[in-house]
BAZAKE-833699 format. One line per 8 residues: number of its first residue (from 0); for each residue x, y, z negated of N, C-alpha, C, O. Coordinates in steps of 0.2 Angstrom, whole numbers, always signed. Example, Ala and Ser with C-alpha at 12.3 -4.5 7.8 and 13.67 -1.06 7.14 Angstrom:
residues 2
0 = +66,-28,-39,+62,-22,-39,+66,-16,-39,+71,-17,-42 ~ +64,-11,-35,+68,-5,-36,+64,+0,-39,+67,+6,-40 $
***
This chain:
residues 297
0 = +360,-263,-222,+362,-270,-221,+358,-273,-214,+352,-272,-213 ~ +362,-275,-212,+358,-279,-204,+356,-284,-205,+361,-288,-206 ~ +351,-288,-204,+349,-296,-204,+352,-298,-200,+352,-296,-194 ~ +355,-303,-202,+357,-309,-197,+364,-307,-191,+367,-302,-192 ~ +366,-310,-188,+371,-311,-184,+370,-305,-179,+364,-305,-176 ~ +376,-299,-178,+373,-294,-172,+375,-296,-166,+381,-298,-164 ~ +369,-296,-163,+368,-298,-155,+372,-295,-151,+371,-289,-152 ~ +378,-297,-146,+382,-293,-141,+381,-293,-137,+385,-296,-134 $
8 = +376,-290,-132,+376,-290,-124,+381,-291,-122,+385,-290,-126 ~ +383,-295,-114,+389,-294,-110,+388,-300,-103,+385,-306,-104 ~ +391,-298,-98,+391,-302,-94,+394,-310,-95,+399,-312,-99 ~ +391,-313,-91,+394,-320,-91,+402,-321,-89,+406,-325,-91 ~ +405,-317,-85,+413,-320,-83,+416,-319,-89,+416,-315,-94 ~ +421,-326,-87,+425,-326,-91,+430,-320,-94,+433,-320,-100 ~ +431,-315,-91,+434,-309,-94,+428,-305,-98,+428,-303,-104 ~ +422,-305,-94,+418,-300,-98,+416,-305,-108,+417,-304,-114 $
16 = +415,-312,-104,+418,-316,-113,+423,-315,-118,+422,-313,-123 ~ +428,-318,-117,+435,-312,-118,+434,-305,-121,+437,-304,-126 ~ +431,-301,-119,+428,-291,-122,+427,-294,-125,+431,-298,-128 ~ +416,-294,-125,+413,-298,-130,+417,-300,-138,+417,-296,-143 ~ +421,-306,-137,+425,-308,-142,+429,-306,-146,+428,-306,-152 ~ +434,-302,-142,+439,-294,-145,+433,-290,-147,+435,-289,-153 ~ +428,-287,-145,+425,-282,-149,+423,-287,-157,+426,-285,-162 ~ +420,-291,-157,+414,-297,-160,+420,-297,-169,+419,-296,-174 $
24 = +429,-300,-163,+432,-300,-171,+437,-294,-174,+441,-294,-178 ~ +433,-287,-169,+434,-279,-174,+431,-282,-178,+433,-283,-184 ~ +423,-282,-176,+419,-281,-182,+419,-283,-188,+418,-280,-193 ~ +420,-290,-187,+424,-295,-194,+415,-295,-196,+415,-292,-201 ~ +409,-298,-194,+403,-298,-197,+400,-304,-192,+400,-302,-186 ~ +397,-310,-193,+393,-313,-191,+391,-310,-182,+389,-304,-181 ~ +393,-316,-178,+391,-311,-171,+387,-317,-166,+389,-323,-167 ~ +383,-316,-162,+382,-320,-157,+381,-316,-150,+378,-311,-149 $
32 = +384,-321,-143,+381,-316,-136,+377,-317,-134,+373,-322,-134 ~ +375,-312,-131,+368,-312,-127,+372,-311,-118,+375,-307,-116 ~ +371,-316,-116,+375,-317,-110,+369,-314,-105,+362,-315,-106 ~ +372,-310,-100,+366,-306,-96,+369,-306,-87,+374,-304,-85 ~ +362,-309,-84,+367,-308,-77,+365,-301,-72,+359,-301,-72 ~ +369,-297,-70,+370,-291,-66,+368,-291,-59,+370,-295,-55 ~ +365,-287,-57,+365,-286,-49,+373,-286,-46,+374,-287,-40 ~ +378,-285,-50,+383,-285,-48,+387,-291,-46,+391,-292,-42 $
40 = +382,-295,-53,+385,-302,-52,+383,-305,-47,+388,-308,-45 ~ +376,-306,-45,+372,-310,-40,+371,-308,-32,+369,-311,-28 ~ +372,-301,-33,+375,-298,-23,+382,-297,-22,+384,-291,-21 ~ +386,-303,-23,+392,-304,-23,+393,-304,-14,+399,-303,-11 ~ +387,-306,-11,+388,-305,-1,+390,-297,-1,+389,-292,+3 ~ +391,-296,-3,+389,-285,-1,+394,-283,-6,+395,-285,-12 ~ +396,-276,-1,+400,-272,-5,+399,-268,-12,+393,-266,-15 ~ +404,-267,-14,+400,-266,-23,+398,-259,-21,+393,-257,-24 $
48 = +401,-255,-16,+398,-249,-16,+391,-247,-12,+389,-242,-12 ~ +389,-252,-8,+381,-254,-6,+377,-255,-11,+371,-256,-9 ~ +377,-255,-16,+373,-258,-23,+376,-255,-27,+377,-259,-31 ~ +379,-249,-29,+378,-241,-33,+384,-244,-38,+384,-244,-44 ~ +388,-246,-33,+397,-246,-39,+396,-252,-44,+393,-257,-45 ~ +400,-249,-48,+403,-255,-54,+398,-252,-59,+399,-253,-65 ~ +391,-249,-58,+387,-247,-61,+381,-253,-61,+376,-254,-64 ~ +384,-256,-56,+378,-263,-54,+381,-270,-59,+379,-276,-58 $
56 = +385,-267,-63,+388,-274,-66,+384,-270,-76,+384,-274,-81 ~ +382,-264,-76,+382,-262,-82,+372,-263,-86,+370,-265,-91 ~ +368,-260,-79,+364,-258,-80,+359,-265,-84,+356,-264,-90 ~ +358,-271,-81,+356,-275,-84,+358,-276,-91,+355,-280,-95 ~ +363,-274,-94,+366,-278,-100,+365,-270,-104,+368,-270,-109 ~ +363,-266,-103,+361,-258,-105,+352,-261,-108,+350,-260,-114 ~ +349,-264,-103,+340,-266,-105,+342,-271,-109,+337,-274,-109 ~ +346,-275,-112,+345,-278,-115,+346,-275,-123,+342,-276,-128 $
64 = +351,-272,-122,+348,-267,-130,+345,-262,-130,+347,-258,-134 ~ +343,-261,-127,+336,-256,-126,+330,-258,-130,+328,-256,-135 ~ +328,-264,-125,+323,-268,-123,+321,-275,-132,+317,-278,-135 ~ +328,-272,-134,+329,-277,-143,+331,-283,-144,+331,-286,-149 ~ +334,-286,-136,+334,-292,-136,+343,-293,-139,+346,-298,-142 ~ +346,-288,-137,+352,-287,-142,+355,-281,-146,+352,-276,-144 ~ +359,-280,-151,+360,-276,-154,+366,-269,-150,+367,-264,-152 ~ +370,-271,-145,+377,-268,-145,+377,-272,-137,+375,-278,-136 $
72 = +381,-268,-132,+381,-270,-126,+392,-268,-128,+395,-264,-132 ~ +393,-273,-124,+403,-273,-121,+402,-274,-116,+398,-277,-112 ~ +407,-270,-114,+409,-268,-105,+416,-264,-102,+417,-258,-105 ~ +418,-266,-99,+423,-263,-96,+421,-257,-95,+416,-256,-92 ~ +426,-252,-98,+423,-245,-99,+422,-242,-92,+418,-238,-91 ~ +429,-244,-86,+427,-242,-79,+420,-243,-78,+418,-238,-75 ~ +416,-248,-79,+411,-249,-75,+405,-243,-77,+400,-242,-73 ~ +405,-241,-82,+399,-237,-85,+399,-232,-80,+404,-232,-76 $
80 = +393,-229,-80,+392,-221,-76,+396,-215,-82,+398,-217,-87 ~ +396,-209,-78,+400,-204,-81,+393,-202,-87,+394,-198,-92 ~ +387,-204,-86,+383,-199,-90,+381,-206,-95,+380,-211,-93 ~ +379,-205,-104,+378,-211,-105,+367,-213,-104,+364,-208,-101 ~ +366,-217,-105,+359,-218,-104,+355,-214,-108,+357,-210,-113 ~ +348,-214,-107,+344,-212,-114,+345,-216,-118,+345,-222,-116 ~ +343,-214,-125,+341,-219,-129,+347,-224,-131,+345,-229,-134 ~ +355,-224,-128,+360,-228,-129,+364,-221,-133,+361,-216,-133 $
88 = +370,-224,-136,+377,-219,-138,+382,-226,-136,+383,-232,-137 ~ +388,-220,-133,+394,-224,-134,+399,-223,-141,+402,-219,-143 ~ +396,-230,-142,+398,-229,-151,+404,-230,-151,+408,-226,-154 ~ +408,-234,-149,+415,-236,-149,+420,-237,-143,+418,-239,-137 ~ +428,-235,-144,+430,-237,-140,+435,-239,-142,+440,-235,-144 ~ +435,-245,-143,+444,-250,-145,+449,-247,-142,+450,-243,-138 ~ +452,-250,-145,+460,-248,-141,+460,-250,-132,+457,-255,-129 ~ +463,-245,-130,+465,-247,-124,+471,-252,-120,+477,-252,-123 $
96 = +470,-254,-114,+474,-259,-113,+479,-255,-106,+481,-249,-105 ~ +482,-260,-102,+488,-257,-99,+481,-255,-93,+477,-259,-92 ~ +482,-246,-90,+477,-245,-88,+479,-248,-79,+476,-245,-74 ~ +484,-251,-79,+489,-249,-71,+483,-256,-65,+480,-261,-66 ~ +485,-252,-60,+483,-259,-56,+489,-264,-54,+494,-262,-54 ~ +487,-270,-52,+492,-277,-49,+492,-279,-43,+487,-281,-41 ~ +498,-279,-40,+498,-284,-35,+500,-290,-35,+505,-291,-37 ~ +495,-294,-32,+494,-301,-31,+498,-305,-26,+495,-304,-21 $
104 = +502,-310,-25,+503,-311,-17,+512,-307,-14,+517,-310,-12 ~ +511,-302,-16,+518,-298,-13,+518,-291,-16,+513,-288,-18 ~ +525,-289,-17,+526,-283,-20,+525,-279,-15,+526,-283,-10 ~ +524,-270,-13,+520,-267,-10,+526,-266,-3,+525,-268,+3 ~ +531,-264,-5,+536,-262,-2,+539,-272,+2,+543,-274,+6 ~ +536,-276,-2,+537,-284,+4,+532,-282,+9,+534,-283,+15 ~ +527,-280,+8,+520,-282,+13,+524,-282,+20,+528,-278,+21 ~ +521,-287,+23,+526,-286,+32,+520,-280,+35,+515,-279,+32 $
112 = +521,-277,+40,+518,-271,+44,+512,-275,+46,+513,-281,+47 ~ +506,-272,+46,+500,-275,+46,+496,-279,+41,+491,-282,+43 ~ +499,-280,+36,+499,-284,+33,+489,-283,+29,+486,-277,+29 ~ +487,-289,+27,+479,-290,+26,+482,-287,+16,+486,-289,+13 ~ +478,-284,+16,+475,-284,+9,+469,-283,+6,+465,-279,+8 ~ +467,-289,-1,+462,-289,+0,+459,-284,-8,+462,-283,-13 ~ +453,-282,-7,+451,-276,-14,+445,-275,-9,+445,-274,-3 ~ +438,-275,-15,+431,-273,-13,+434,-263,-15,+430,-259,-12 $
120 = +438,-260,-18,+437,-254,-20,+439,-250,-15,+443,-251,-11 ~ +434,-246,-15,+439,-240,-8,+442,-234,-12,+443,-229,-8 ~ +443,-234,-19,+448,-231,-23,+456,-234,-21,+461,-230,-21 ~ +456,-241,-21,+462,-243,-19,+463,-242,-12,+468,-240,-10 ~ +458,-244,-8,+459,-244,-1,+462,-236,+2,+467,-234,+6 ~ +459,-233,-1,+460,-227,+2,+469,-223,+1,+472,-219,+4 ~ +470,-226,-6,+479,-222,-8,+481,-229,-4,+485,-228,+1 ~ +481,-233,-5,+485,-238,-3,+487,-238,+7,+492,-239,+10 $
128 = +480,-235,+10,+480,-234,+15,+484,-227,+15,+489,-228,+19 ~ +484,-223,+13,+486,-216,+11,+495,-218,+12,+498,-216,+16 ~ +498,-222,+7,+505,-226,+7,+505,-229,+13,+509,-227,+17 ~ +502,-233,+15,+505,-239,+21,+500,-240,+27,+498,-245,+29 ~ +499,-234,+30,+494,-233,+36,+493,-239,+40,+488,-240,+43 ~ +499,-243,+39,+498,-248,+45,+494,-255,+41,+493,-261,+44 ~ +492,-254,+36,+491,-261,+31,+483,-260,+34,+481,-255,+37 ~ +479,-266,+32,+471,-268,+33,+469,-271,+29,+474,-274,+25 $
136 = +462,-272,+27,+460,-271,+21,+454,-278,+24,+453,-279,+30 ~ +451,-282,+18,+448,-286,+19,+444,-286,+11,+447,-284,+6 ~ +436,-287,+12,+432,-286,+7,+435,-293,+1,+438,-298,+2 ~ +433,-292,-5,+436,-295,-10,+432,-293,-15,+433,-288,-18 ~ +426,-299,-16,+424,-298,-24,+424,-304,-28,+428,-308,-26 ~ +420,-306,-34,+421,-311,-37,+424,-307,-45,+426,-301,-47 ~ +424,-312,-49,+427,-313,-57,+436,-314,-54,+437,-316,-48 ~ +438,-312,-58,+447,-310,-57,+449,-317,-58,+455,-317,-59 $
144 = +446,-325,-59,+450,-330,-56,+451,-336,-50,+455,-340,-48 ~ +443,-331,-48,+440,-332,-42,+444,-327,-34,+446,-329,-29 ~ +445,-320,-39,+451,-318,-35,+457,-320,-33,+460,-320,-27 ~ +460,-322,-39,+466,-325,-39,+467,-332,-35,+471,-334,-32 ~ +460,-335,-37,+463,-343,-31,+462,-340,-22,+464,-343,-18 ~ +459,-334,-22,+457,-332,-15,+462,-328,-11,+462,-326,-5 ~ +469,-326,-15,+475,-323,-14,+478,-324,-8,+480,-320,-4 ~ +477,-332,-7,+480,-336,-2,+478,-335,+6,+481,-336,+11 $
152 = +471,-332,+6,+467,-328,+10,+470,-321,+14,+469,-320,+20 ~ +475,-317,+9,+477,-312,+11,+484,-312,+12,+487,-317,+12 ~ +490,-306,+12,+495,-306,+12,+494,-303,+3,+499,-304,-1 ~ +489,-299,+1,+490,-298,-7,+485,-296,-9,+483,-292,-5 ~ +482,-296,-13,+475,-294,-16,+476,-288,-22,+481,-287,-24 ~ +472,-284,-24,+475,-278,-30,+469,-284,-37,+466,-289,-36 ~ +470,-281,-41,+466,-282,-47,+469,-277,-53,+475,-276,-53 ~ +466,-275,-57,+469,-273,-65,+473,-276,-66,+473,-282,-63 $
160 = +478,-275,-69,+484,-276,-74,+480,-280,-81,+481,-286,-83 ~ +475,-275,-83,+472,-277,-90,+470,-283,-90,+471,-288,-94 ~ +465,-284,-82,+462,-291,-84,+466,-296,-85,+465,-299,-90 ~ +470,-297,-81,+475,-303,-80,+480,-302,-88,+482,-307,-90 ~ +481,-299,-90,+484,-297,-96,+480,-301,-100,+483,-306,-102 ~ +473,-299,-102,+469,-301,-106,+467,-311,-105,+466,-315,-109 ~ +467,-311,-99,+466,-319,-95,+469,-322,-96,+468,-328,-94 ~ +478,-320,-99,+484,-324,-99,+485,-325,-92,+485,-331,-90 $
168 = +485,-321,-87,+488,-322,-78,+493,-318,-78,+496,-318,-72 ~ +496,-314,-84,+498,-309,-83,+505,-310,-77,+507,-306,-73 ~ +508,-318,-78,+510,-319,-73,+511,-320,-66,+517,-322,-63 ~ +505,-319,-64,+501,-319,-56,+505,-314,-52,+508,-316,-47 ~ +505,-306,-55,+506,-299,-54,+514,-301,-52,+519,-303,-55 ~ +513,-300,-45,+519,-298,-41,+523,-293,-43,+529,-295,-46 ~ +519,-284,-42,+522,-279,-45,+513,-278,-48,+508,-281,-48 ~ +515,-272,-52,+512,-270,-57,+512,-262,-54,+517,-259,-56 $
176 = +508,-257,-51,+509,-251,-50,+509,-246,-52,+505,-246,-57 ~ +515,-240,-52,+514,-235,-58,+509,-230,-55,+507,-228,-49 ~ +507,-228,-60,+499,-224,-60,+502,-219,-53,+498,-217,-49 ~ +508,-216,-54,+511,-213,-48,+510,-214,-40,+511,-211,-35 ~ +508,-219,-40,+509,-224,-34,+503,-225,-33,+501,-222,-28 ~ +499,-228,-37,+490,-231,-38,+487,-228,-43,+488,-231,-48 ~ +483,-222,-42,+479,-220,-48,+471,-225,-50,+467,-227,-47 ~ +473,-225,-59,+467,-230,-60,+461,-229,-59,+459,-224,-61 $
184 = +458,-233,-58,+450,-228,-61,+447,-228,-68,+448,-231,-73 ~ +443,-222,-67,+442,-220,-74,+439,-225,-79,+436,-230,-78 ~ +441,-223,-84,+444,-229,-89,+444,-235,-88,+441,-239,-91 ~ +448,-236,-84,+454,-242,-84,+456,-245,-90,+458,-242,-94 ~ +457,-253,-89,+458,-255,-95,+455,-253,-102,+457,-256,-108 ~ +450,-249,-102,+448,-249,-111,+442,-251,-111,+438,-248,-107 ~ +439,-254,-114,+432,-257,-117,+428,-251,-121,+431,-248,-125 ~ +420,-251,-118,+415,-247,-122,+411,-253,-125,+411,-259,-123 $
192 = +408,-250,-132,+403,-253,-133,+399,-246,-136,+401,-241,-139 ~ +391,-249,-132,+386,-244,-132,+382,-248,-139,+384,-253,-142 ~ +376,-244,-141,+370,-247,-144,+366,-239,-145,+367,-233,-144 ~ +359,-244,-148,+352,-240,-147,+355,-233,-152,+357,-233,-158 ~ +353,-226,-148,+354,-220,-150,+353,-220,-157,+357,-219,-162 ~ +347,-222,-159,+343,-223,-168,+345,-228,-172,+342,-228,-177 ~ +349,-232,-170,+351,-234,-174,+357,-235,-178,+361,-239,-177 ~ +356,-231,-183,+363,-228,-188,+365,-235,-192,+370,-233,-195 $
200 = +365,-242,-193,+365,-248,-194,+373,-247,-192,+378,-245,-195 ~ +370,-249,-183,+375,-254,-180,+381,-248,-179,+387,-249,-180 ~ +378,-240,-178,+382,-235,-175,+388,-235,-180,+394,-234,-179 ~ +386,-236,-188,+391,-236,-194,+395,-241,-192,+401,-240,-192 ~ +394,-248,-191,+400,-253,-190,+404,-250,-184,+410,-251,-185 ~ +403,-248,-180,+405,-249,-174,+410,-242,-176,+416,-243,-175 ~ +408,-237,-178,+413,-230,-180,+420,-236,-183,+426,-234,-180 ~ +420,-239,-185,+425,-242,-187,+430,-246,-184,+435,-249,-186 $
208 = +427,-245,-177,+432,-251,-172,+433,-245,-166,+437,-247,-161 ~ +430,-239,-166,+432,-234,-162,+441,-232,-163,+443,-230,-168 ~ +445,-232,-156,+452,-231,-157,+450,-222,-154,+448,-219,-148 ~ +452,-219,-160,+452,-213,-158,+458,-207,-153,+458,-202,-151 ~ +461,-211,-152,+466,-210,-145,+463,-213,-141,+459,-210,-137 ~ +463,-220,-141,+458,-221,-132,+452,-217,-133,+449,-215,-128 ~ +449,-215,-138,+443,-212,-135,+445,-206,-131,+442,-204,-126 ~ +450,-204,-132,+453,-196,-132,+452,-196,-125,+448,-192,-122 $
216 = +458,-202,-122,+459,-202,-115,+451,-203,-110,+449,-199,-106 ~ +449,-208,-114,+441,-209,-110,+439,-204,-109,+438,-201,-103 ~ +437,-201,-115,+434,-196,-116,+434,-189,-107,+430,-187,-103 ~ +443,-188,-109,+444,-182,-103,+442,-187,-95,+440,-184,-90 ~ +443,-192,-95,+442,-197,-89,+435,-195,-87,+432,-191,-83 ~ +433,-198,-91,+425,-197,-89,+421,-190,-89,+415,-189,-87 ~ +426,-185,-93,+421,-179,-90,+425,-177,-83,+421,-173,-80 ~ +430,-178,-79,+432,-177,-75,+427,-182,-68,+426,-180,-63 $
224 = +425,-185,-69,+419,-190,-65,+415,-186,-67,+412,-184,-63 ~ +413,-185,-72,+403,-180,-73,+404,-175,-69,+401,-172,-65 ~ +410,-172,-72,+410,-164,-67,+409,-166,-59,+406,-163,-55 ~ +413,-171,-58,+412,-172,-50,+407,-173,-47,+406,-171,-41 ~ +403,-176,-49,+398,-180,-46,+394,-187,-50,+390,-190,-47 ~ +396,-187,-57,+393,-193,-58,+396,-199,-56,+402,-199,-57 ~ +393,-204,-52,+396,-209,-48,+399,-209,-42,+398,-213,-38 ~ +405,-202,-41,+405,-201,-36,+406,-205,-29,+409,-211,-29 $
232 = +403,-203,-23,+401,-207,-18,+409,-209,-15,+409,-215,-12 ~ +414,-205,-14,+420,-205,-13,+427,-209,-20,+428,-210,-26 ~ +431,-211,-14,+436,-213,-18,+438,-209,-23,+441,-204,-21 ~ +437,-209,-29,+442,-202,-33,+446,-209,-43,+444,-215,-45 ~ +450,-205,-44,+453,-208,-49,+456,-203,-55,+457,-197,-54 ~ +456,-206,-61,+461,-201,-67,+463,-205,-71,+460,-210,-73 ~ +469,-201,-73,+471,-204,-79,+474,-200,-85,+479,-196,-84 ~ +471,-202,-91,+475,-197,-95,+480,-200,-99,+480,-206,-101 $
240 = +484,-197,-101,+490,-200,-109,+489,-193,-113,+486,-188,-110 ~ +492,-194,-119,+493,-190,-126,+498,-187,-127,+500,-192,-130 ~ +501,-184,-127,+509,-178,-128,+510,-182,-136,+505,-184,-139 ~ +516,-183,-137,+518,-183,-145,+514,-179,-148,+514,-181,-154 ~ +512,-173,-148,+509,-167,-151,+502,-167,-149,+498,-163,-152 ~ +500,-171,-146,+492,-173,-146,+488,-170,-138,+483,-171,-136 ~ +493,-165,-136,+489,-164,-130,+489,-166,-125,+495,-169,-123 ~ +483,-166,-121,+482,-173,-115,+484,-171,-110,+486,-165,-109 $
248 = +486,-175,-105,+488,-173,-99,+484,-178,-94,+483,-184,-95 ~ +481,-174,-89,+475,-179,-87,+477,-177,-78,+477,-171,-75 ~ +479,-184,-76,+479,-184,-68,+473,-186,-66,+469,-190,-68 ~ +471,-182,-60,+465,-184,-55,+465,-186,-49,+471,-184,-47 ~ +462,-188,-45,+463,-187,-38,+455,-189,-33,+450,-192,-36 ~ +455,-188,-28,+449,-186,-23,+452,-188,-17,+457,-185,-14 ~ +450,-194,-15,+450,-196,-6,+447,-197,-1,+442,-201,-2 ~ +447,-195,+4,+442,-199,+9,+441,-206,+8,+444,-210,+4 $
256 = +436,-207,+11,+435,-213,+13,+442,-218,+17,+445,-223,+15 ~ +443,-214,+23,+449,-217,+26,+457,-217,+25,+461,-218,+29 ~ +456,-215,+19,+463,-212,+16,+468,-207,+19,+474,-206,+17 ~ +462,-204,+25,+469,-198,+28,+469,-193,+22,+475,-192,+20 ~ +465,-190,+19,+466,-184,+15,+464,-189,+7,+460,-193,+5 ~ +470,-186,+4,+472,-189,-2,+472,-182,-7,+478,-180,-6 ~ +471,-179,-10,+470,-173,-16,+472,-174,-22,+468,-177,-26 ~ +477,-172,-24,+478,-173,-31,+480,-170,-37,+485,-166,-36 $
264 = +478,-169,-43,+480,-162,-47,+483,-166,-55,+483,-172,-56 ~ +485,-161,-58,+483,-160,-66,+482,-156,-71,+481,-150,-70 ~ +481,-158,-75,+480,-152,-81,+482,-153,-88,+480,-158,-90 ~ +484,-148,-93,+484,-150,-98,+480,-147,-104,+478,-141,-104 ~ +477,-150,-110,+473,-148,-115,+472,-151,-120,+473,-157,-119 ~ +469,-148,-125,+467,-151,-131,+464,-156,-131,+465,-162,-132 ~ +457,-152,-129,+451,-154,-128,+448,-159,-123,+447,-156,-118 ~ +447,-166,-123,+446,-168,-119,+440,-167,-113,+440,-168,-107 $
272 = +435,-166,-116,+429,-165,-110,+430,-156,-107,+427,-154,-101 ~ +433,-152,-110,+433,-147,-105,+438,-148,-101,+437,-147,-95 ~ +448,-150,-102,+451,-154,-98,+448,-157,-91,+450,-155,-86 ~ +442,-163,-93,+441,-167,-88,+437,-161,-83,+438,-160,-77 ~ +434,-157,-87,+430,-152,-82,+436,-148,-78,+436,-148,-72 ~ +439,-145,-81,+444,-140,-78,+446,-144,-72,+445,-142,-66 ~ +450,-151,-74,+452,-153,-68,+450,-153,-62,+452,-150,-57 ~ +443,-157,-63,+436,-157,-59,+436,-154,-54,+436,-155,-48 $
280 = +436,-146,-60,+433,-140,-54,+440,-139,-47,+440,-138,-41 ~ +446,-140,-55,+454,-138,-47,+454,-142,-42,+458,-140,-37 ~ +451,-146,-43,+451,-153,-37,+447,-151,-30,+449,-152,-25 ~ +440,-147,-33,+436,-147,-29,+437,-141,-26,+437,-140,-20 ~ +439,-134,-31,+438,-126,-29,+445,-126,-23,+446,-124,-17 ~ +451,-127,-29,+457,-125,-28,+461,-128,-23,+465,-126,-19 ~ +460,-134,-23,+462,-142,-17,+460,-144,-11,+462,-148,-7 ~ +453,-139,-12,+447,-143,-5,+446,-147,-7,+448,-151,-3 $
288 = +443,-150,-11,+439,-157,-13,+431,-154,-10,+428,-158,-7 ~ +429,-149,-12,+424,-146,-9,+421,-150,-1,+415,-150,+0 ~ +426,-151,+3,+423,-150,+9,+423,-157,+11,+419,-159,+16 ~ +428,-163,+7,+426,-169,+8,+418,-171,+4,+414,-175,+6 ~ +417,-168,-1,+412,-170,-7,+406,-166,-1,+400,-169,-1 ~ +406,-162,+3,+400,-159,+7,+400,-166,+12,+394,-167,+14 ~ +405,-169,+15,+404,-174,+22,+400,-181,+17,+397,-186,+20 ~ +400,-182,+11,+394,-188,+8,+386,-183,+5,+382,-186,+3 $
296 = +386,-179,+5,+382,-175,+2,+374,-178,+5,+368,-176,+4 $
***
């Protein structure tokens, strides 16, 4: 038994509030937040890739269940690193959401030629630039409705699909991208919740709110980032679905920075973390990802 109301880490924006909640009424048990602000949150001047990725939105809200001041951190599963922490487990992953990216402003094929688009990611900068050589990119961060009032700024802005889904904007989204087009980042759309490795408590409720198909997909997602690199320093993306028959089919991809060379594979399998490795390796060995991964080394 647990005393008392379990603590949920989580960032203050309104979307990261929202997770929090959907995780809070899985659990069906007395809950309260533990609201935690991020380097990602408060060096909003500077690019998120200056300050070590969507990893600068996790790492504070990680020390607070550590440290005992909550029991369970929620997070947009993109943001986590590919390896988990010490002394954390990733105990659940809910169901996941529409994993696709949105445009904001204009559908991709309106854009007029030159046209400004705004995204701090150079995951999107790079396919997007990769599609429409002639497009320019303008930095863009902020909580997703801080984006959205800033639209007017650009000829169109990208954001998740999921957030705006989840925020009730869904109808903001100009077009909505097929993963063909824009691949997502890794776990896209689906929520992690970590908690302390030792404690079999919290880890027993949380088995319960675990959607063992999204984990399936995450799962191959994120060994395809460990294999690579970890946080890799390069634009790369994946994504997995599940065959009627359970086996996965996992897209990857590997970009420059400038989006001249764009790399892209698949593969299929059971198994979701040798999958994510397999791909990995074909990206790097078989594709030449190899020789981009050597120009950030």
């Amino acid at each position: 038994m647990i005393p008392g109301p379990l603590r949920l880490a989580t960032r203050g924006s309104e979307l990261a509030r929202w997770q929090a909640a959907r995780v809070a009424s899985l659990l069906r048990v007395p809950t309260e937040l533990v609201i935690v602000s991020t380097t990602g949150d408060r060096r909003r001047d500077v690019p998120i890739h200056s300050i070590g990725g969507t990893a600068a939105f996790v790492k504070e809200v990680e020390e607070a269940v550590l440290d005992g001041r909550a029991d369970l951190a929620v997070h947009s599963a993109k943001d986590l690193p590919s390896t988990t922490l010490d002394g954390l487990a990733l105990a659940a992953v809910p169901e996941r959401a529409d994993a696709r990216d949105a445009l904001v402003g204009a559908t991709l094929a309106g854009l007029p030629t030159g046209a400004r688009v705004g995204t701090g990611s150079v995951r999107r900068r790079s396919q997007l630039g990769a599609l429409r050589p002639d497009l320019t990119f303008g930095e863009l961060r902020g909580n997703i409705p801080t984006r959205i009032a800033r639209a007017s700024e650009f000829d169109a802005v990208v954001v998740a699909y999921a957030a705006l889904l989840r925020l009730g904007l869904e109808a903001r989204a100009t077009e909505v991208l097929d993963v063909s087009v824009l691949l997502p980042q890794v776990a896209q759309g689906a929520l992690a919740v970590e908690c302390r490795a030792d404690d079999e408590g919290v880890r027993s409720l949380l088995r319960d709110i675990d959607d063992h198909g999204a984990r399936r997909v995450v799962e191959a997602e994120r060994a395809f980032l460990a294999e690579l690199g970890g946080g890799c320093n390069l634009p790369c993306g994946a994504h997995a679905v599940a065959d009627a028959d359970g086996t996965l089919v996992l897209t990857a991809l590997l970009a420059s920075l400038d989006g001249h060379v764009v790399l892209r594979t698949d593969g299929r399998g059971a198994d979701p973390h040798a999958l994510g490795v397999e791909v990995a390796r074909r990206l790097v060995v078989e594709c030449g990802g190899a020789m981009l991964l050597e120009d950030v080394a």
